[in-house]
Backbone bond lengths (Angstrom), bond angles and torsions (degrees), N, CA, C in turn:
res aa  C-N    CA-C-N  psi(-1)  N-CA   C-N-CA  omega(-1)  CA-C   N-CA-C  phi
1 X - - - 1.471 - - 1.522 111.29 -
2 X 1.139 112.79 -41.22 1.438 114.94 -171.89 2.114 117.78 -76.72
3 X 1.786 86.24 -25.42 1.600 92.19 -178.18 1.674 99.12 -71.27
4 X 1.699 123.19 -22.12 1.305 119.01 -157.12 1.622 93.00 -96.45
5 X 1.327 125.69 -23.33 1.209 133.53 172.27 1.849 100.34 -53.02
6 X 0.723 97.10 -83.38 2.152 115.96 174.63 1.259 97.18 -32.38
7 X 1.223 136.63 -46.34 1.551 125.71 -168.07 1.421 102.16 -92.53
8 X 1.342 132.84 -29.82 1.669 126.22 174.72 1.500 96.99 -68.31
9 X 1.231 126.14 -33.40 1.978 130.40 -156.58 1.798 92.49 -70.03
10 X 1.467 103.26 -48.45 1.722 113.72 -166.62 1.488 113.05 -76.40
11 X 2.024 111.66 -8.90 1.532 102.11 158.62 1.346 120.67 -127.09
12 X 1.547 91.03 37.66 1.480 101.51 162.19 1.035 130.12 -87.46
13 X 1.548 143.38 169.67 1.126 152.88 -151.70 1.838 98.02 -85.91
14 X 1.120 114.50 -58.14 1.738 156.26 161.84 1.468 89.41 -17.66
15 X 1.557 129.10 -78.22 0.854 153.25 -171.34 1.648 113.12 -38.48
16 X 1.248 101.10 -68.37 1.498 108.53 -179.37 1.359 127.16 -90.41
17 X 1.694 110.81 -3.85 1.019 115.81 132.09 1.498 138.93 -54.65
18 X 1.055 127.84 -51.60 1.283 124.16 155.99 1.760 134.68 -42.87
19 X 1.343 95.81 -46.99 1.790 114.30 169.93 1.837 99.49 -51.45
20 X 1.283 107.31 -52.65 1.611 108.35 -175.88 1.428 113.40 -88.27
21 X 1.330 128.26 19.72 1.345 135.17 141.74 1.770 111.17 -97.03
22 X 0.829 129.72 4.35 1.561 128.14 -170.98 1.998 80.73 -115.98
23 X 1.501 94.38 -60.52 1.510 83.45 -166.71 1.441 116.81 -50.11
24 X 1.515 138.51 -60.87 1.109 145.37 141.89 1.584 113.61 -2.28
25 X 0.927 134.60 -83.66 1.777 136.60 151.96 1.480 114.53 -5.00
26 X 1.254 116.27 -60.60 1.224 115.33 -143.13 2.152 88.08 -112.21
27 X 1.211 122.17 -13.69 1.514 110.99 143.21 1.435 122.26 -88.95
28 X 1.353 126.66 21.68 2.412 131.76 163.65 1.540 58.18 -95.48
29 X 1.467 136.53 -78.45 1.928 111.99 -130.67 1.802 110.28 -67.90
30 X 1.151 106.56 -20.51 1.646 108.53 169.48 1.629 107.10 -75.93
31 X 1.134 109.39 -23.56 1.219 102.88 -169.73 2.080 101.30 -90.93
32 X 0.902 120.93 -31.25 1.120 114.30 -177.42 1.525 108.88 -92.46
33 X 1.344 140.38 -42.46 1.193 131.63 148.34 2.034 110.18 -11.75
34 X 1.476 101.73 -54.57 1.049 89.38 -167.83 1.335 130.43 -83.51
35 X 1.599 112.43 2.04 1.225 128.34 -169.36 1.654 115.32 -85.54
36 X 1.176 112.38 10.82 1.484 116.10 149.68 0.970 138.93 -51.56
37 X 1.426 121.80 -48.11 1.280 155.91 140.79 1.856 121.59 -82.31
38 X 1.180 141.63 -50.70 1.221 136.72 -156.49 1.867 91.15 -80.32
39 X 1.229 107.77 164.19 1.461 105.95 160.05 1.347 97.71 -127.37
40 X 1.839 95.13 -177.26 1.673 101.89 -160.09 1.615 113.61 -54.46
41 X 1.475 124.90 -46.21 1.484 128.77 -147.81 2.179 83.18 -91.16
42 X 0.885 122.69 8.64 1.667 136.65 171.56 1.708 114.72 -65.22
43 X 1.769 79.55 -61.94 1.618 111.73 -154.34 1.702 86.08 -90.21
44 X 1.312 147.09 -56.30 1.432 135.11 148.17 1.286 120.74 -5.17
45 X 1.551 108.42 -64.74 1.479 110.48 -151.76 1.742 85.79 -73.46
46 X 1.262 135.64 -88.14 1.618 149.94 177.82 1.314 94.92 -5.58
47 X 1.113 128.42 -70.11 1.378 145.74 -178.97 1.483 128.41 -39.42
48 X 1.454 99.42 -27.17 1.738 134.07 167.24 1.359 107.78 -98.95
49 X 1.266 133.19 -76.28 1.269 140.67 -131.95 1.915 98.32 -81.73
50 X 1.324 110.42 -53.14 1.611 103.46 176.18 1.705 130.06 -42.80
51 X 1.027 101.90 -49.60 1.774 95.96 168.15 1.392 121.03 -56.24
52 X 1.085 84.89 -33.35 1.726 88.25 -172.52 1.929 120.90 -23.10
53 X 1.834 81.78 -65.82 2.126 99.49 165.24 0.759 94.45 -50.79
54 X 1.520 136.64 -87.17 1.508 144.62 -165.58 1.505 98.92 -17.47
55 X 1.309 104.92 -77.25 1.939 95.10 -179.47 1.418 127.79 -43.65
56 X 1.085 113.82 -47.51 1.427 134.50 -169.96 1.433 95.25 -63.82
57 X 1.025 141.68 -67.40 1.451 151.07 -160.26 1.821 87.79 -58.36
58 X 1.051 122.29 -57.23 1.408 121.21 -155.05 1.348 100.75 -74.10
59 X 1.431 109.52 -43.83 1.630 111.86 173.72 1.575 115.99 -49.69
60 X 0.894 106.64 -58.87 1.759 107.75 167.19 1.014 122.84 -57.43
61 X 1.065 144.89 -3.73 1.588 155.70 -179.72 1.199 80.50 -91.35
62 X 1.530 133.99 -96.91 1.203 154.21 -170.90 1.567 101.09 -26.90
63 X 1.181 122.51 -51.29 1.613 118.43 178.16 1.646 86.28 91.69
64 X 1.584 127.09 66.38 1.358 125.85 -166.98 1.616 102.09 -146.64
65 X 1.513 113.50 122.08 1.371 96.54 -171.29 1.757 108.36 -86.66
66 X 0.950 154.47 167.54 1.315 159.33 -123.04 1.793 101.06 -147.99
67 X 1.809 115.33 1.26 1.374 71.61 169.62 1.824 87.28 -145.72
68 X 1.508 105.78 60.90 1.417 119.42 153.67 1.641 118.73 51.75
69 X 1.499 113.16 -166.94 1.280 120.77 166.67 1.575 118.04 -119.06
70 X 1.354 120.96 -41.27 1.428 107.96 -177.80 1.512 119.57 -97.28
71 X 1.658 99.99 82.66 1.424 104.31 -152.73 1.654 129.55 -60.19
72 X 1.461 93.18 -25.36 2.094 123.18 -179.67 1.475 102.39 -47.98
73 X 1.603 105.43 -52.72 1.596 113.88 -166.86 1.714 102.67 -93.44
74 X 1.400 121.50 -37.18 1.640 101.05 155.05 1.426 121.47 -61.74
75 X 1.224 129.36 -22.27 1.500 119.79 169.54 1.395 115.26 -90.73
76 X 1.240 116.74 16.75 1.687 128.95 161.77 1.095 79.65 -103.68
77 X 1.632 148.07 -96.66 1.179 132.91 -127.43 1.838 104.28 -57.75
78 X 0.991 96.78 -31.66 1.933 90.01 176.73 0.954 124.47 -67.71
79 X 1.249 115.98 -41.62 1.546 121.43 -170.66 1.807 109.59 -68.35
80 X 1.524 108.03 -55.15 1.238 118.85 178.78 1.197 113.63 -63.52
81 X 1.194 124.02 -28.73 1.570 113.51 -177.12 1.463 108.99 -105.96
82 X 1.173 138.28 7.05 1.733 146.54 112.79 1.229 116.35 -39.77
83 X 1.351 142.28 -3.08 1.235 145.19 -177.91 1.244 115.54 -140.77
84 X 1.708 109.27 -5.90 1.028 84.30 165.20 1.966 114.68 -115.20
85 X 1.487 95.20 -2.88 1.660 107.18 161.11 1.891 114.07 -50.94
86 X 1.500 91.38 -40.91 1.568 72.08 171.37 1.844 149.66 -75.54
87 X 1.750 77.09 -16.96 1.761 98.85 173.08 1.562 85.53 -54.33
88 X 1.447 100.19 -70.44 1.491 109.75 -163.29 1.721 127.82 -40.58
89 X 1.015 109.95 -38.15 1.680 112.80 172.94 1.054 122.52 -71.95
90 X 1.679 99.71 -38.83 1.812 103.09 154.28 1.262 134.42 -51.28
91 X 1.092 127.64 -48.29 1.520 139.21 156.25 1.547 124.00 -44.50
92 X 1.308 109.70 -40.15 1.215 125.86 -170.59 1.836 112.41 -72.30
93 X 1.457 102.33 -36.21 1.125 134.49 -174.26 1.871 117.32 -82.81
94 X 1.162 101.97 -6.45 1.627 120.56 -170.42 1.393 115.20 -136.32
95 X 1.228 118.58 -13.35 1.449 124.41 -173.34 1.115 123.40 -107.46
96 X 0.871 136.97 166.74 1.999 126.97 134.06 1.441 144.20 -52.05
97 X 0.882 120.27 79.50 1.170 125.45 -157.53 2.259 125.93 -34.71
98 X 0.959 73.87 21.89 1.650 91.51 -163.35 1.674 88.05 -116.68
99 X 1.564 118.00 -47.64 1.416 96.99 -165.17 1.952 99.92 -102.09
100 X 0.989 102.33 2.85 1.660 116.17 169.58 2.129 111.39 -63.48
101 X 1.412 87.37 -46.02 1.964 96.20 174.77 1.401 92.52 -71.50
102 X 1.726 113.42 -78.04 1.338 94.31 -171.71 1.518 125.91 -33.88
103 X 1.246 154.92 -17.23 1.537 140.35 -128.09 1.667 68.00 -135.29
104 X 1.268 130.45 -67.34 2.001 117.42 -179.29 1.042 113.36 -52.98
105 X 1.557 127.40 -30.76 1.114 126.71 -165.57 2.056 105.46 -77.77
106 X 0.900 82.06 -6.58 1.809 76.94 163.48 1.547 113.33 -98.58
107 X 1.032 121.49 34.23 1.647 133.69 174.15 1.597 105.08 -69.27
108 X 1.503 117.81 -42.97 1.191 122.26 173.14 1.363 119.37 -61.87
109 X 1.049 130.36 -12.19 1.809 128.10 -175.77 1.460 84.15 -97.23
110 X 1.473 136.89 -41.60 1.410 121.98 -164.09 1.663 98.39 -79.62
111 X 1.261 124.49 -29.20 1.668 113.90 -177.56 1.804 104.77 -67.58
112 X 1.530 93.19 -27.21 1.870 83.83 -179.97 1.674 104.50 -58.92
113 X 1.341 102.73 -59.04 1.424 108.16 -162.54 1.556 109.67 -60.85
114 X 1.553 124.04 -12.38 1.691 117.20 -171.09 1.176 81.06 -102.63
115 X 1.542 147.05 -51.07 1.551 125.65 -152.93 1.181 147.74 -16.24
116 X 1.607 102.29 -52.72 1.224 122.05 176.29 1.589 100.17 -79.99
117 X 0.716 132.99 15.11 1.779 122.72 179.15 1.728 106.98 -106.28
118 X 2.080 79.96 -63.96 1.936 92.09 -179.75 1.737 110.86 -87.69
119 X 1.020 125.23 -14.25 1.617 116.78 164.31 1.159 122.44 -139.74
120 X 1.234 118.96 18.55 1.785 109.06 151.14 1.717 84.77 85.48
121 X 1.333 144.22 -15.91 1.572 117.49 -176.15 1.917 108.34 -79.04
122 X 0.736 109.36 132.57 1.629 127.45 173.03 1.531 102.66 -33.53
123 X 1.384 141.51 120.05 1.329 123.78 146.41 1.383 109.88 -81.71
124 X 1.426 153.59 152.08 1.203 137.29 111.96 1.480 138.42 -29.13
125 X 1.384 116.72 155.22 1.445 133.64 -166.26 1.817 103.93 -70.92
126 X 1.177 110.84 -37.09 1.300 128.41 -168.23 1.601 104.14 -59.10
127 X 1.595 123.19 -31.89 0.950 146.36 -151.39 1.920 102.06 -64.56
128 X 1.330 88.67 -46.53 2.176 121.37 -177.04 1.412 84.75 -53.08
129 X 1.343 120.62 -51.22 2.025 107.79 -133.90 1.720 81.09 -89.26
130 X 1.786 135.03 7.89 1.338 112.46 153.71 1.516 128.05 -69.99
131 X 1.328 101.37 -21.70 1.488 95.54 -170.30 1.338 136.73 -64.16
132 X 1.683 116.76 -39.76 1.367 94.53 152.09 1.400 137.08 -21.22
133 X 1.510 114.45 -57.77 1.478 127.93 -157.13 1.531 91.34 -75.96
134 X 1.043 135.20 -49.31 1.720 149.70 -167.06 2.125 88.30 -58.83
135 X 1.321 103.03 -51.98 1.577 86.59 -162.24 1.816 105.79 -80.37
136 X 1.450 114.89 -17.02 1.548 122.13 165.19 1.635 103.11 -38.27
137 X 1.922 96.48 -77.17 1.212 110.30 176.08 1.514 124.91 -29.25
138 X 1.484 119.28 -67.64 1.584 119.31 164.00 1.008 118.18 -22.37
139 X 1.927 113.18 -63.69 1.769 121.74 -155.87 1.608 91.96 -69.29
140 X 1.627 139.79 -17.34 1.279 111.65 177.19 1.121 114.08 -75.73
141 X 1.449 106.75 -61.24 1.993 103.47 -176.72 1.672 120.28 -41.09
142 X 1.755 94.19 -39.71 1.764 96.62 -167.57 1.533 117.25 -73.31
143 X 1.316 99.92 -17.49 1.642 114.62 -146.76 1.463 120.28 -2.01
144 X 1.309 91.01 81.46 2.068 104.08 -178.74 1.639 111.97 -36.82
145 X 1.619 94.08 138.59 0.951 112.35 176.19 1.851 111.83 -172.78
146 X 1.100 85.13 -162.39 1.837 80.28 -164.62 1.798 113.58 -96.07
147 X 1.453 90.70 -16.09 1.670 111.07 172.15 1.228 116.63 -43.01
148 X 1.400 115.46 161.16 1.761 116.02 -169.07 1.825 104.64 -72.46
149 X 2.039 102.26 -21.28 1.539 80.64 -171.12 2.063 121.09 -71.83
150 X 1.389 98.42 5.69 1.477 107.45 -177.24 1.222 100.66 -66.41
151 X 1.071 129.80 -27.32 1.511 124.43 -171.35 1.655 119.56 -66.22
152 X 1.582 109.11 -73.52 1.563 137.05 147.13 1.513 96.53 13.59
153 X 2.069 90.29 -79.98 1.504 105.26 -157.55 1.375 124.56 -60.68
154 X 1.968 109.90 -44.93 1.519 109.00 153.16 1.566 127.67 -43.47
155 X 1.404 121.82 -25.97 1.128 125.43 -170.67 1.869 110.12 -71.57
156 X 1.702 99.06 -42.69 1.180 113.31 151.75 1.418 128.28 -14.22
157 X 1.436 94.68 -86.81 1.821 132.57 -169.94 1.675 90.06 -65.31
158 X 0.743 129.53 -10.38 1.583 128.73 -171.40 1.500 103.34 -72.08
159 X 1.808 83.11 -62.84 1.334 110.84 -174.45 1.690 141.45 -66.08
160 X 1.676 96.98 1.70 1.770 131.11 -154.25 1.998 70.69 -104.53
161 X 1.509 111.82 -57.84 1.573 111.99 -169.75 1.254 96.78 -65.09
162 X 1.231 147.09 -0.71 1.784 126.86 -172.87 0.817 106.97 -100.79
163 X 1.882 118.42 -44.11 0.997 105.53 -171.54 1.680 124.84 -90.07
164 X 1.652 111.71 2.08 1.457 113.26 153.17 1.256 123.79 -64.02
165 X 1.414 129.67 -35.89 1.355 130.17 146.83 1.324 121.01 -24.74
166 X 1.558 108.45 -77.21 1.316 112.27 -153.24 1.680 89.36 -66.98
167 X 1.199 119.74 -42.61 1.678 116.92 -161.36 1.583 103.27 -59.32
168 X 1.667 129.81 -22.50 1.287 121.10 174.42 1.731 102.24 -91.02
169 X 1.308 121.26 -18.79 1.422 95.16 168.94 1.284 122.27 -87.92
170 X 1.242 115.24 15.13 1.370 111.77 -171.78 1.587 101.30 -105.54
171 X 1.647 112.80 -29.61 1.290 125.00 159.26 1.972 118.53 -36.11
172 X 1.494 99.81 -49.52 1.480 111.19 167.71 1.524 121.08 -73.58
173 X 1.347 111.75 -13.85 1.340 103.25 163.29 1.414 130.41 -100.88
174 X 1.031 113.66 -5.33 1.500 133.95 175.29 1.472 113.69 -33.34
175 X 1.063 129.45 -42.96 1.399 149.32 -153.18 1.655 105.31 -102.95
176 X 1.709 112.16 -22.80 1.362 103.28 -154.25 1.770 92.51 -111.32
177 X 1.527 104.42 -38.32 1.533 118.76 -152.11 1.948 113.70 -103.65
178 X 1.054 114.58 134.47 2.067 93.22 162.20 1.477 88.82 -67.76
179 X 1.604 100.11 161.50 1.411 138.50 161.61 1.929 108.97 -56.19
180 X 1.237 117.92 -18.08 1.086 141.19 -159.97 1.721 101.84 -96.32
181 X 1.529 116.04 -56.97 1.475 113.26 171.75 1.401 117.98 -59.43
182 X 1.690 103.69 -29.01 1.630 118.94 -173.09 1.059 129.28 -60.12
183 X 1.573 95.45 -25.45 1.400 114.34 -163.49 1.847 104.66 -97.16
184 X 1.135 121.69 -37.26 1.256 165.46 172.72 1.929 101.82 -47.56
185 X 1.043 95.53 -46.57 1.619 92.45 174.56 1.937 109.09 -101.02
186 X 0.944 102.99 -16.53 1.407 105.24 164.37 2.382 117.58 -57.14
187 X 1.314 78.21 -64.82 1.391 99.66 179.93 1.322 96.24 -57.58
188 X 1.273 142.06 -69.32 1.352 143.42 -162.06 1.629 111.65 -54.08
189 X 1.110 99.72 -58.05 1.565 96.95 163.24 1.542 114.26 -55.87
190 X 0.570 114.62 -57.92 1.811 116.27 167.09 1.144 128.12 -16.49
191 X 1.113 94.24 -62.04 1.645 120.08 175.54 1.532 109.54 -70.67
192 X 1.056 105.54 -50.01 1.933 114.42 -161.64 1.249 95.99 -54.07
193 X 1.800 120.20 -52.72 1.710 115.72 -167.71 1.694 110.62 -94.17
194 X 1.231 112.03 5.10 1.563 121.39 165.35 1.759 113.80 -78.87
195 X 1.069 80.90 -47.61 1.730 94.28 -161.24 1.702 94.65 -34.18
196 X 1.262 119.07 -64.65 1.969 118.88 -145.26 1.584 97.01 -61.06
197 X 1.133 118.77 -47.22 1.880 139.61 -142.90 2.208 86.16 -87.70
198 X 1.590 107.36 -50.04 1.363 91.62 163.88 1.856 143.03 -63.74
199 X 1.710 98.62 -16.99 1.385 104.37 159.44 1.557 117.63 -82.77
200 X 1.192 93.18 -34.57 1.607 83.93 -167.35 1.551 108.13 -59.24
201 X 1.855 105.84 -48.46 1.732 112.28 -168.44 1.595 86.90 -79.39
202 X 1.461 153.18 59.37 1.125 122.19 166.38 1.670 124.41 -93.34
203 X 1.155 103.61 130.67 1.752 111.87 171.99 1.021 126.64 -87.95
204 X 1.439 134.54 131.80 1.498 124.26 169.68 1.308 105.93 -44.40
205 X 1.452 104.76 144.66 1.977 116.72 164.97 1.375 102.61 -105.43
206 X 1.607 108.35 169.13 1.435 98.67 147.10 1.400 110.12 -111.64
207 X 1.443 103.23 -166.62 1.931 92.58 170.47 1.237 129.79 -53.54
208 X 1.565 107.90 -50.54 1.894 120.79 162.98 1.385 96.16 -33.20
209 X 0.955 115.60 -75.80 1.678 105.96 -179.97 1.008 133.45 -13.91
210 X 1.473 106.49 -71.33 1.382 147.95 -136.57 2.038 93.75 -84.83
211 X 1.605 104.04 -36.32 1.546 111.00 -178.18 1.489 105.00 -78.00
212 X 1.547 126.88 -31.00 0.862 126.07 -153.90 1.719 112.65 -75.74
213 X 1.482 95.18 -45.30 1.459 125.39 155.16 1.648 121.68 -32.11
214 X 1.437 99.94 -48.51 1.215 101.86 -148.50 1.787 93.99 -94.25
215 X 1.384 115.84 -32.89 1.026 110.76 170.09 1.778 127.40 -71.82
216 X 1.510 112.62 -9.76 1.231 118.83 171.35 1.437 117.36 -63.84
217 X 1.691 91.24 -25.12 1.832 87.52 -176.35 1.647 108.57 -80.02
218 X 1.391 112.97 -33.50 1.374 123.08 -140.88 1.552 78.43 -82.59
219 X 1.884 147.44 -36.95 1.324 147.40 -149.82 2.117 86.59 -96.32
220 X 0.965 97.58 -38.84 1.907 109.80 -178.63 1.502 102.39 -48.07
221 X 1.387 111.11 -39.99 1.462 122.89 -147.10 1.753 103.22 -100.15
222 X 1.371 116.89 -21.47 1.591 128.46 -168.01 1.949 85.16 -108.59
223 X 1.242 106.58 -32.47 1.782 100.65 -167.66 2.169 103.70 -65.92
224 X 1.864 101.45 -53.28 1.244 128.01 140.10 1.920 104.76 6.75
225 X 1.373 92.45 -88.43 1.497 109.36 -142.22 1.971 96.17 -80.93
226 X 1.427 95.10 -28.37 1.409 84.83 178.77 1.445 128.30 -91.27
227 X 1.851 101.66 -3.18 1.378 106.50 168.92 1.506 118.11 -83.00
228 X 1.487 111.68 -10.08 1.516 119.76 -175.04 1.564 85.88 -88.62
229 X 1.063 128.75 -60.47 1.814 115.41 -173.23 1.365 119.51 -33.53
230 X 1.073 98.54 -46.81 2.003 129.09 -177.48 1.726 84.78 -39.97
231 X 1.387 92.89 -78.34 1.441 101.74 -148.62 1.717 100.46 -72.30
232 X 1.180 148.65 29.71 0.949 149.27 -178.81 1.885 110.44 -125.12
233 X 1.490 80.51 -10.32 2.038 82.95 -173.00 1.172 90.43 -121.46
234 X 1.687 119.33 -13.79 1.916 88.60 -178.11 1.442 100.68 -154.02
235 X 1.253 128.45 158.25 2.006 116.98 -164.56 1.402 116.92 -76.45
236 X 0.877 124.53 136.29 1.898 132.33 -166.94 1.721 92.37 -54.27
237 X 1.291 146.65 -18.71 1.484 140.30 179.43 1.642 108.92 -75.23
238 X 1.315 101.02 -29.58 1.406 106.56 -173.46 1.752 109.27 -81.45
239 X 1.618 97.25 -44.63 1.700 103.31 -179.72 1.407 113.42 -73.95
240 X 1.384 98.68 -12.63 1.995 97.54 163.60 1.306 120.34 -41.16
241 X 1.052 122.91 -22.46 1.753 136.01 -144.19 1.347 84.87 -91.38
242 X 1.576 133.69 -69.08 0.816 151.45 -163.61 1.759 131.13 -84.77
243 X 1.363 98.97 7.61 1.548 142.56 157.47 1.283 96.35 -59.84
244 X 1.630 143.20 -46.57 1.523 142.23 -144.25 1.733 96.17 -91.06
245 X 1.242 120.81 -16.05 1.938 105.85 -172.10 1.347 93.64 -85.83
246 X 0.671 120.84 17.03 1.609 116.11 -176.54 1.988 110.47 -85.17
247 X 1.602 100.11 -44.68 1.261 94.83 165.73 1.543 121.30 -83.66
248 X 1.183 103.77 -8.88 1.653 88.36 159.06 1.304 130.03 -69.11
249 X 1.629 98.49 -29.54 1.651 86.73 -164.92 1.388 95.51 -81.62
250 X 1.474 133.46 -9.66 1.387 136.59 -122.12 1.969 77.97 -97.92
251 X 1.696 104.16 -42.05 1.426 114.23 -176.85 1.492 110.09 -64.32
252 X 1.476 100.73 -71.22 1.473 83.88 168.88 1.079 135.79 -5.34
253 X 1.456 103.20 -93.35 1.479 120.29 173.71 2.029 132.27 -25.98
254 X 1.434 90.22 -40.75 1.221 106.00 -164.79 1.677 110.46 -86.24
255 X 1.634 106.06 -16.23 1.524 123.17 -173.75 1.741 96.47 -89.93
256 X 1.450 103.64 -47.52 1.669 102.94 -169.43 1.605 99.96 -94.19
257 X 0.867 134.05 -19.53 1.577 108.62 178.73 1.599 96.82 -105.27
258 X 1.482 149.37 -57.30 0.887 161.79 -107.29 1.809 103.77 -131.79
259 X 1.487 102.60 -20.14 1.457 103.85 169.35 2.053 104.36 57.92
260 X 0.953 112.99 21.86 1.264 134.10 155.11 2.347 106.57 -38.15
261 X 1.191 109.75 125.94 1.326 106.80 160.71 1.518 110.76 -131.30
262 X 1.141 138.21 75.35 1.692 149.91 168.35 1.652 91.08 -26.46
263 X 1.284 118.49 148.74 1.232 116.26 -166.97 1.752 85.10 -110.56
264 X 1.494 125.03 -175.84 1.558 133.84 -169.19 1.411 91.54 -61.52
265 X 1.761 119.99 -50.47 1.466 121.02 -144.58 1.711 91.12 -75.77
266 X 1.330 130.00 -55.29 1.146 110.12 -154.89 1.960 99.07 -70.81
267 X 1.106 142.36 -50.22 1.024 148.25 157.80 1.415 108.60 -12.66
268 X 1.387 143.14 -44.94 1.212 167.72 177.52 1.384 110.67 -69.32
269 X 1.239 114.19 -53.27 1.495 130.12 160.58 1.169 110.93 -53.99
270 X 1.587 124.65 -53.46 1.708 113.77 -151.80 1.645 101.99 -82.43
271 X 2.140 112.24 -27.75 0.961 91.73 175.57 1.853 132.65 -90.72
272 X 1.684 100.98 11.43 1.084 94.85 171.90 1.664 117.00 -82.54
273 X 1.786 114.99 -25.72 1.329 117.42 151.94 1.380 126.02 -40.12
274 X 0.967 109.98 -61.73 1.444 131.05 171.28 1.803 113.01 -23.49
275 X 1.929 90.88 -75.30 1.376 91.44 -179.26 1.493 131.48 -51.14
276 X 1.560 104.22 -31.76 1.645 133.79 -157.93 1.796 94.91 -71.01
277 X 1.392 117.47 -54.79 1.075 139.11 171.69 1.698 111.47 -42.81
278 X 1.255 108.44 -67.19 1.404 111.99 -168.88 1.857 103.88 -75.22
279 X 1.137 103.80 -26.51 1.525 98.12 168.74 1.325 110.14 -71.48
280 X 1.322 142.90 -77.69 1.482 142.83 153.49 1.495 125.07 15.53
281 X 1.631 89.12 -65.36 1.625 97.74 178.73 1.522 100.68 -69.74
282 X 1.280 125.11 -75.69 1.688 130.04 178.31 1.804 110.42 -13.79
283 X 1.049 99.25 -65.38 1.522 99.59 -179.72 1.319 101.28 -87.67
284 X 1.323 161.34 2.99 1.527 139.83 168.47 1.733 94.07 -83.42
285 X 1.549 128.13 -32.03 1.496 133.83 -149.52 1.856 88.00 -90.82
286 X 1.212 100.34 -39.93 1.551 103.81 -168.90 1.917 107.20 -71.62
287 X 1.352 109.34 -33.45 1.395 115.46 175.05 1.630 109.66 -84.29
288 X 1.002 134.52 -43.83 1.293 137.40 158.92 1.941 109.59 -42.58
289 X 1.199 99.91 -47.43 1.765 92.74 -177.67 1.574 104.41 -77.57
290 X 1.263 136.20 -38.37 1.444 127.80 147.96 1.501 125.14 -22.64
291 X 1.112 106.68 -61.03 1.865 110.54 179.63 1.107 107.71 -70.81
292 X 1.084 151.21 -55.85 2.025 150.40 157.91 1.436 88.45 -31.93
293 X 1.158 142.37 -58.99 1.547 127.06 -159.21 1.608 96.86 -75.36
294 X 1.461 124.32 -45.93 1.746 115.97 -174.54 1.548 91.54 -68.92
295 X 1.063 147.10 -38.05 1.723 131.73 -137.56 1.852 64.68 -99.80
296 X 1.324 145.67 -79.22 1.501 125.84 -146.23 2.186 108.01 -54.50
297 X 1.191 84.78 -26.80 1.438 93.18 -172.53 1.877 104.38 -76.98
């Protein structure tokens, strides 16, 4: 029972959601490691351009062509999520990497509130009476002000809204596209409007660099493919839930490699996000599995 338990857990939706919150994590710490040396339109381009083979190679194995059928909404998912990697590297690159997850990691309160617009799933009403607590949460980590770190953090929060976007259009492609083409027009766009702005600003690397880089793409590219699986086996309201380890590892990480110290207030903040979040999802997944049981019934 328990071996059949482990093998339903590993093709669950749940499952590879999580893998693409660790993966995600652990390409901000390649990516900021490298920002000693790399600059932003650097850490973009690497960050884009390496999967690319990686795909290609696998696509041909597969005997899979790479640029899908519903091309309108793959050339939304590229474009937008090329724009919105760059909020993101920016942020990543200026912040702490602990309060960088937290501030995306509220992507799930924005997929409640777009659902019903960009994929037809129902939010609940209950969903509104978080926001107070959600913008508390913000004003600790961000604590507005006129300072350069206001920028970073919006760049963040930018980036929490993109990727609820892209995660409900990718919901609509689920059915039409592999996770593999999906991913494939992301990167490409990536690359296409990186490429000029990374020659022009280019810096010498060294190799440390140069690995650090290179592995951001290759963890970008497995984080990528396993967040499109996610969302193809189970509904982005439900994988909200599981949106929240992200600032753990994000802390972790940022305390033991990065020597990071989060002060009480932002800590205070992320876990009132935190809570707001994991309540949200719990009851939007739990009311959503109610209505499938009345509409089959």
């Amino acid at each position: 029972m328990r071996v059949q338990r482990g093998v339903y857990f590993i093709h669950s939706g749940i499952f590879w959601k999580i893998i693409s919150v660790f993966l995600f994590v652990i390409t901000s710490t390649c990516i900021k490691l490298a920002s000693d040396e790399a600059n932003h339109f650097q850490a973009v381009f690497f960050r884009s351009i390496i999967p690319i083979p990686i795909l290609y190679a696998i696509a041909k194995h597969q005997g899979l062509s790479l640029w899908g059928t519903k091309r309108k909404l793959l050339f939304l998912r590229g474009l937008y999520g090329a724009i919105q990697l760059q909020f993101f590297i920016f942020a990543v690159m200026n912040l702490p990497l602990g309060d960088v997850m937290v501030l995306v990691s509220t992507s799930p309160l924005f997929v409640a509130f777009l659902s019903p617009w960009i994929a037809q799933e129902k939010s609940h009403s209950f969903v509104f009476w978080m926001i107070p607590f959600f913008l508390l949460g913000l004003s600790l980590i961000i604590k507005p002000s006129l300072s350069f770190n206001l920028i970073p953090s919006l760049s963040a929060l930018s980036t929490a809204i993109g990727v609820a976007i892209i995660s409900l259009v990718i919901r609509k492609l689920r059915q039409s596209d592999n996770p593999l083409t999906i991913v494939f027009y992301f990167v490409f766009f990536s690359t296409l409007f990186t490429l000029p702005t990374a020659l022009y600003y280019w810096n010498p690397l060294s190799t440390r660099v140069w690995i650090y880089l290179c592995l951001s793409g290759i963890s970008a590219l497995f984080a990528q493919i396993s967040m499109t699986y996610a969302l193809r086996l189970e509904k982005a309201s439900t994988l909200a839930l599981f949106s929240y380890t992200s600032p753990v590892f994000g802390y972790f990480f940022g305390i033991t490699i990065f020597k990071d110290r989060p002060d009480v207030w932002a800590l205070l903040g992320a876990s009132i996000i935190i809570a707001c979040g994991v309540f949200t999802a719990k009851v939007n997944a739990r009311k959503s599995k109610s209505s499938n049981i009345n509409q089959k019934a």
